[in-house]
N, C-alpha and C positions, 0 to 999 in steps of 0.2 A: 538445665541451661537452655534460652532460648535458642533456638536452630534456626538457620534461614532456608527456608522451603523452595527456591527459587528467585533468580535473581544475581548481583544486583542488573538490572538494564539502566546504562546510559541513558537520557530520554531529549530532554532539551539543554543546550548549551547556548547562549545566548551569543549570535550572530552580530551582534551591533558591539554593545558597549563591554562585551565579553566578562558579567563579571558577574553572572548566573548560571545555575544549572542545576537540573532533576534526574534525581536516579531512585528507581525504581526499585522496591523488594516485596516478597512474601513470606511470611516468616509462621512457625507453628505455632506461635499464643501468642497474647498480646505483650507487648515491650514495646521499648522506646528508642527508633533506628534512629542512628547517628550517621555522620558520614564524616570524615578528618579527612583531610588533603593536605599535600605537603604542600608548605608558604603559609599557611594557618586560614584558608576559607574551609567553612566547618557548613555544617545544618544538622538538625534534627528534626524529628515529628513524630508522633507518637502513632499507633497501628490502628486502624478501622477495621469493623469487622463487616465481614459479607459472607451468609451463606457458610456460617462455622470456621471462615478462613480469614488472614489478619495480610493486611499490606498498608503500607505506608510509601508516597511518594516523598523522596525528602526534598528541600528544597537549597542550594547551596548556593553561599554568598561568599562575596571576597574574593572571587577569580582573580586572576589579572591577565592581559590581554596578549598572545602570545605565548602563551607558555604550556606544558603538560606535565599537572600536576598528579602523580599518583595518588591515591585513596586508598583507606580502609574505611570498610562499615562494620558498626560493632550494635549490637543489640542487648541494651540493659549494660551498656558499659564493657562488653565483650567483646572482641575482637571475633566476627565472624568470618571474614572476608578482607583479603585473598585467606585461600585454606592455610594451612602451615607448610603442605607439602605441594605447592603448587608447582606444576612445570610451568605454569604460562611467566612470560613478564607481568609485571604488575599492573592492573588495571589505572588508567590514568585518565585524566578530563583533558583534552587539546582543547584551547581556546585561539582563536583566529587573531592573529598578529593587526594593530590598530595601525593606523595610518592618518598622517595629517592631509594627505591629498591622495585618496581612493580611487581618484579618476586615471590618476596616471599612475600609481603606484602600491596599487593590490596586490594580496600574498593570493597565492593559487587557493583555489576552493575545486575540491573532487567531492564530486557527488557522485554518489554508486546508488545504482536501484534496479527491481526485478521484484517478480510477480509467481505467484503458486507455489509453495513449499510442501511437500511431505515432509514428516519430520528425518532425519539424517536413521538407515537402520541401525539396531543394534549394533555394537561389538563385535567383530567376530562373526556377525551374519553376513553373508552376500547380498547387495543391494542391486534389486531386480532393476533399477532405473537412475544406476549407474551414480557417478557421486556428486556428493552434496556441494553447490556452489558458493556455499557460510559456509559450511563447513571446509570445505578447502583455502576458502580466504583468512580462515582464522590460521589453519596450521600454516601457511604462506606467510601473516603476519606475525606468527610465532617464532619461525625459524628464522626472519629476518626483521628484527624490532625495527632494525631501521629504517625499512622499503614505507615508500608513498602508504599510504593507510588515506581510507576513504574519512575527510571530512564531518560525512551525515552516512548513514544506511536510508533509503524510501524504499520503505517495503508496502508493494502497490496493492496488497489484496491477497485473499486465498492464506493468509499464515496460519489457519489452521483448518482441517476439512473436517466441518462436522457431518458429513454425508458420504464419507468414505475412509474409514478409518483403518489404521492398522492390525496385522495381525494380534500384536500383544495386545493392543488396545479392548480387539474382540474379545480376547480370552478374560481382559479384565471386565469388562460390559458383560460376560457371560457370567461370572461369581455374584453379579450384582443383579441380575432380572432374569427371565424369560426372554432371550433371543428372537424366538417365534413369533411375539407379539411385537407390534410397532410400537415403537419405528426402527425395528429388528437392530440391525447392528450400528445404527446410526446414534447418536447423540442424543439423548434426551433431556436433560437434567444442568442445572449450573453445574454438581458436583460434575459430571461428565467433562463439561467445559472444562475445569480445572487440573482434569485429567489431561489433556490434549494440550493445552499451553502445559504443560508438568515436560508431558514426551518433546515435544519442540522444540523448547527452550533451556531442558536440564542436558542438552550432549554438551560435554566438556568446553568443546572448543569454540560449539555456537555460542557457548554459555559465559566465557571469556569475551568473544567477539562483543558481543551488545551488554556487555560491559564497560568497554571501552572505546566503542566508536556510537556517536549517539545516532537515532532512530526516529523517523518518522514513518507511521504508518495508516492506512486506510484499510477499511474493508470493501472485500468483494464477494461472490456470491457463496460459494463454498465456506464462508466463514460462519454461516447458517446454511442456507441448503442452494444446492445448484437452483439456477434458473431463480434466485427470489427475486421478487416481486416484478416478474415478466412483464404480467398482465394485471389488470382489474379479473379477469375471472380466475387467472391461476390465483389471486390472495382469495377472493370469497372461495372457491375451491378448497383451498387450504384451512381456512379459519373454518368448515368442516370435521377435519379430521379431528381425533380426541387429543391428540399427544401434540399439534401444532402450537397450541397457545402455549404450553413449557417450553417448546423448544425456542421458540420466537420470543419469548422472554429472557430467557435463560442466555440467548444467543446475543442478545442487546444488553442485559447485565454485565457478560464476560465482558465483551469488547470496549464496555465502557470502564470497565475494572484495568484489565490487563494491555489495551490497546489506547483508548482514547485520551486518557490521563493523562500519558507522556508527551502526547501532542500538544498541549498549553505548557504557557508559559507562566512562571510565578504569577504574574501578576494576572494570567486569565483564571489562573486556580483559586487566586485571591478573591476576583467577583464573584466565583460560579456558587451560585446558591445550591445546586442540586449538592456540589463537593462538600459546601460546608454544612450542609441538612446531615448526610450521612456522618461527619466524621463528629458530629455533635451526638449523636445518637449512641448508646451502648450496641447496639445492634442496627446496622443502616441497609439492613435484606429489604425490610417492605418498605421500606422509602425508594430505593432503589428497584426496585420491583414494581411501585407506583412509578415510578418515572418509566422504565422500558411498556407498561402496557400503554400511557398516552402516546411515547413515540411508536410504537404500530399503529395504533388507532390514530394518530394525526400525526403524522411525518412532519408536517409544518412548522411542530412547535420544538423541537427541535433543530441545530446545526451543527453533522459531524465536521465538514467544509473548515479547514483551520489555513493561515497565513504562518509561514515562517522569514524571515527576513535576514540573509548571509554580507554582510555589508551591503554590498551594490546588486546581488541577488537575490530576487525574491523569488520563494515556493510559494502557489498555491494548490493542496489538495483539496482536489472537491471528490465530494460525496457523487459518485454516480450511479447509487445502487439503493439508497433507503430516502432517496430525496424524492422520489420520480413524483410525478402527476400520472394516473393510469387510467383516465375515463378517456374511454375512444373517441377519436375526433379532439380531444386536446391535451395528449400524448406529451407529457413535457419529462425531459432530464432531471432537471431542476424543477423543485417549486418555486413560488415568485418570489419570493421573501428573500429565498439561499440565490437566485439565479440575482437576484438585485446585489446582494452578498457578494459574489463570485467579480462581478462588477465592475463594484466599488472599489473593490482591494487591487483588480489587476489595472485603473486606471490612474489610482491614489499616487501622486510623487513620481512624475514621468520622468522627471530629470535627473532622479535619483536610483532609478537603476542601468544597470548595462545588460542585465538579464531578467527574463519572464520565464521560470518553469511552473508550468501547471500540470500538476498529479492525476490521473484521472484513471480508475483502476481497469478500466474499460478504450480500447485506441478509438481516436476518432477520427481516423482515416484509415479504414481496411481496404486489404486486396479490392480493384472498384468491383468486379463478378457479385462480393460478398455484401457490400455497401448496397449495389442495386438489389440484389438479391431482399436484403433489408427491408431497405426502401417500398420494394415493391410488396411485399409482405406484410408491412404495416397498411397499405394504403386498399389492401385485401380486407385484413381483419377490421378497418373502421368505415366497410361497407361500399368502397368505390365501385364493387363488380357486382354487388345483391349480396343477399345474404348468404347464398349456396359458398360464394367465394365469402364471403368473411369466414363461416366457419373453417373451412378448410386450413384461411390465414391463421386461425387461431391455433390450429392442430399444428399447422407447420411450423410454427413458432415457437410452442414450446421442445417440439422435436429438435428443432434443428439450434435453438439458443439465437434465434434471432431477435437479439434483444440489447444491441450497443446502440452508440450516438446514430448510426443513420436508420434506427429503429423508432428514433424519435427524428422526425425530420426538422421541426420546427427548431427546435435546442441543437441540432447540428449546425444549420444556417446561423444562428443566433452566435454559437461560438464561435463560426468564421466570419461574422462580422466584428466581434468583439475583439479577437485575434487581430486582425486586416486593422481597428481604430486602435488598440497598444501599438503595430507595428507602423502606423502612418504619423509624419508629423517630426519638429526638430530634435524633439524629446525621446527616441524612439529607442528603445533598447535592441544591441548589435543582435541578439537572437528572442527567439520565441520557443520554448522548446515544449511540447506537448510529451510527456511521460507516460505509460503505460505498460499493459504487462495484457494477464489473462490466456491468449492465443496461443502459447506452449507453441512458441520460437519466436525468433528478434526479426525486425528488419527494420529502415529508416525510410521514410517518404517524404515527396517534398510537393507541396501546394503550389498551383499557381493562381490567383484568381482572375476571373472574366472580365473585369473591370482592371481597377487601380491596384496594382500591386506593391502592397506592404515595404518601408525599406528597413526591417529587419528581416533574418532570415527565419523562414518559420520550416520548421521541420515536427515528424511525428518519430517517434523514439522510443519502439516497441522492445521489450525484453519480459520474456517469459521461457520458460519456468526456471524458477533455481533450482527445484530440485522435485521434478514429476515423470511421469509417462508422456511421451511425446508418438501418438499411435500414427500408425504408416498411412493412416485416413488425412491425419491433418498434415501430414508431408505433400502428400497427392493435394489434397484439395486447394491449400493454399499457395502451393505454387500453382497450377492451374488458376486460380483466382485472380495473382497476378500476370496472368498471360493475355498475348491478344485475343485470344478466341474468349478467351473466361472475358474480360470487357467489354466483346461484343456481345456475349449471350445476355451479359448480365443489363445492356444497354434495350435490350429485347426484351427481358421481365419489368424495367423503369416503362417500355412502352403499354406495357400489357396493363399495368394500373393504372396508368395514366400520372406518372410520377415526374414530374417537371427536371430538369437537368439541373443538379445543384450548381450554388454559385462559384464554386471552386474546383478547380482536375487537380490530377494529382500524381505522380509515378514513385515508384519504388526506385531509391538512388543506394540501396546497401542490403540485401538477405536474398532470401530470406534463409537464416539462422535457425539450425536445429539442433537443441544440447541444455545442459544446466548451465548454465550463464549470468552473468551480469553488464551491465555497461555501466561505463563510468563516463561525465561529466568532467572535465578540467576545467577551469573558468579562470579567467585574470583579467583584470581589466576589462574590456572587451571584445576580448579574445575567446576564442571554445574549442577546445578539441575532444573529442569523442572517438572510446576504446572499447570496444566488448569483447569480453574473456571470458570461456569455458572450462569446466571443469573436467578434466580427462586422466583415467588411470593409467598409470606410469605401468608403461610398456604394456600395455594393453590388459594386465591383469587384476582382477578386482578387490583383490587384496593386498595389493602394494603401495596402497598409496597413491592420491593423485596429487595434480597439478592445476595452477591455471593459465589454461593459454591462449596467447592475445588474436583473435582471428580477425579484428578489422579497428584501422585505425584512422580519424580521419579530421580533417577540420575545418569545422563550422563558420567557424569566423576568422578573420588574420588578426595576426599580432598587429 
């Protein structure tokens, strides 16, 4: 009998006309997954193979709007899912209640998102970094079917670290090579990769979770290796080593297997030729293996950068990590092609939304200490002080992971001008909400600009980690960061480069926040309130079980 090897994931539920959605499996041979919902919207699609391993995205029609329809998936006519002995409630599709007049009479939309996951420990093991914030949200959703449940998951980056792997993980990476030899305990291999989405994504209750609440997600750096593509000399550096080019394939295969897929929508899955090259194919490894080495060798010709659209909300996640431009001196976030992309979509239909969130797995407004700090940094390494100071910029750069939005100065400026023209004007959506993660803890910031200020509200919307190490350095540092003296120091390295004042200040109005966390998103109309919740073990022992508890609530916009 076919087995499901992982899965199913929720993926897309269609925001507008509510009467689509993709869910996600991997299964051990090849079969033909179905999906049955009750109310009779059905899909099937038969399995692709990659890399000796079979998944199928199915694609499901006949929703109706408003309503949550439980599912089974069955493979080859088998009921595979839910198990027979399942604790959880039964995996269901919510679709968003339709409305004849949106503007004034929208159902609430919760959007929950957070950044960095280790995957949840073992059973029975004590978890050195305390517990898991999916994993708490599931057993929360568990015990109580019928408490608020998040809309969407944005899961901002970091979902899987292939540069710092688990103990089990090691032990298993050790039956399979030489530890000794690089890239020693890190990830080598697609097989590897399927290893680490297997750990992540098979703990029970995550495994229910993004079953039944759908997912969008981006990558960030650790989802191939810390600090990628910092620089132009960290990748030729790199594109040295013997084991980089598997991993950097391998690393751009997974994500586009296990992560990128679920981010379109039928109909983008229906254009995309790469989709239908491989599942045309008995075997779609070197076709997909051709496609991940042109995207390293030209970033351009690629777009991970996707739009999602929640009635009168729109997401845009962009790629802030495999997009860049890195020749010094025209240092861009974006390439031109994606940054035209990013655009168009957040200008497209002004009248038609009440909200702008834009994903970006990376904040683009930090602590200002860490911004000048940045800033100043870059404008080292692309030669402002001689050469003596560029190299130095280069060494400190990769030391220190000075490599966000005010690393690129030009794409920082560029995005607060792009921000400030959504936010100006009759058209203008009640909020702008910038989404992020990475910096392992939350806080909220708020822009003012030098000129004409915005009459939406623009905030930056930090949450990190759901479930990492948070070390006593980046306690210390970031609060420091956001302190007076850190502002002044840091207004002292912007002079030492000779670094122009950006067009925009900024202050922290909520953290900074240390813990496995989440925030959550309310939306109605144009209205916004924002929650972030922690994951904390009940009465303090780390075997009993946590909780999640709400440590700041606030609101963005009035009713």
């Amino acid at each position: 009998m076919t087995g499901l090897r992982l899965g199913p994931l929720l993926r897309y539920v269609d925001g507008e006309s509510a009467g689509t959605a993709t869910i996600w499996v991997e299964t051990d041979r090849p079969c033909t997954a179905e999906v049955r919902c009750e109310g009779g919207a059905y899909g099937s699609s038969r399995t692709f193979l990659i890399a000796g391993h079979h998944y199928a995205l199915i694609p499901v029609t006949g929703l109706s709007p408003g309503t949550a329809a439980a599912y089974e998936v069955l493979l080859d006519q088998v009921r595979v899912w839910p198990p027979e002995d399942s604790p959880f409630p039964p995996s269901v599709i919510r679709t968003l209640a339709a409305t004849e007049h949106p503007e004034t009479d929208a159902p609430e939309l919760h959007v929950s998102f957070g950044s960095c996951r280790w995957a949840s420990a073992p059973v029975g093991e004590p978890d050195p970094v305390g517990p898991d914030a999916l994993h708490t949200l599931a057993a929360t959703l568990t015990a109580d079917p019928g408490a608020v449940r998040p809309d969407v998951l944005l899961l901002l980056g970091d979902q899987v670290y292939a540069d710092e792997t688990s103990k089990t993980t090691r032990r298993w990476l050790a039956e399979r090579r030489d530890l000794a030899e690089p890239p020693g305990a890190e990830v080598a291999d697609y097989e590897e990769y399927t290893h680490l989405y297997d750990e992540s994504w098979s703990d029970p209750q995550v495994r229910w979770l993004l079953s039944t609440v759908p997912s969008c997600m981006i990558f960030d750096d650790h989802d191939v290796i810390d600090d990628w593509n910092t620089s132009a000399s960290w990748v030729a550096e790199m594109r040295t080593k013997p084991w980089w080019r598997e991993r950097i394939l391998s690393g751009l295969m997974s994500y586009w297997v296990y992560q990128h897929l679920g981010n379109l929508s039928p109909a983008e899955l229906a254009a995309d030729k790469l989709y239908a090259a491989v599942r045309a194919e008995a075997d779609g490894t070197e076709r997909l293996r051709e496609f991940a080495a042109e995207a390293d060798a030209d970033p351009a010709c690629v777009r991970w950068s996707y739009r999602r659209d929640f009635g009168r909300t729109r997401l845009l996640m962009v790629d802030s990590r495999a997009a860049r431009v890195l020749a010094e001196g025209h240092r861009e976030m974006l390439d031109p092609e994606e940054a035209r992309w990013v655009r168009d979509q957040a200008l497209t239909d002004p009248g038609d939304r009440d909200h702008l969130l834009i994903g970006t797995s990376l904040p683009w407004l930090l602590p200002p200490l860490v911004h000048d700090a940045e800033s100043w940094n870059a404008a080292l390494a692309r030669g402002e002080r001689g050469r003596r100071w560029a190299r130095f910029g280069e060494d400190l750069r990769r030391r220190a992971d000075l490599e966000h939005w005010a690393a690129f100065p030009t794409s920082f400026e560029k995005l607060a001008g792009l921000i400030a023209e959504v936010g100006s004007g009759p058209d203008a959506p009640a909020t702008v909400c910038v989404l992020s993660g990475d910096v392992h803890h939350a806080y909220v910031a708020e822009p003012a600009w030098r000129t004409d200020q915005p009459r939406s509200r623009v905030v930056q919307l930090t949450c990190s980690p759901v479930h990492n190490s948070i070390p006593l350095s980046i306690r210390l540092g970031f609060r420091f960061g956001w302190s007076r003296v850190g502002r002044r120091l840091g207004r002292a390295f912007a002079r030492h480069g000779r670094v122009p004042a950006p067009s925009v200040t900024w202050g922290k109005t909520g953290g900074p926040w240390f813990g496995n966390q989440l925030m959550t998103l309310t939306l109605r109309g144009r209205a916004a309130r924002l929650s972030l919740a922690q994951a904390r073990a009940r009465g303090g022992e780390p075997n009993a079980g946590a909780r999640l508890v709400t440590v700041d609530e606030r609101e963005l916009a009035p009713k």
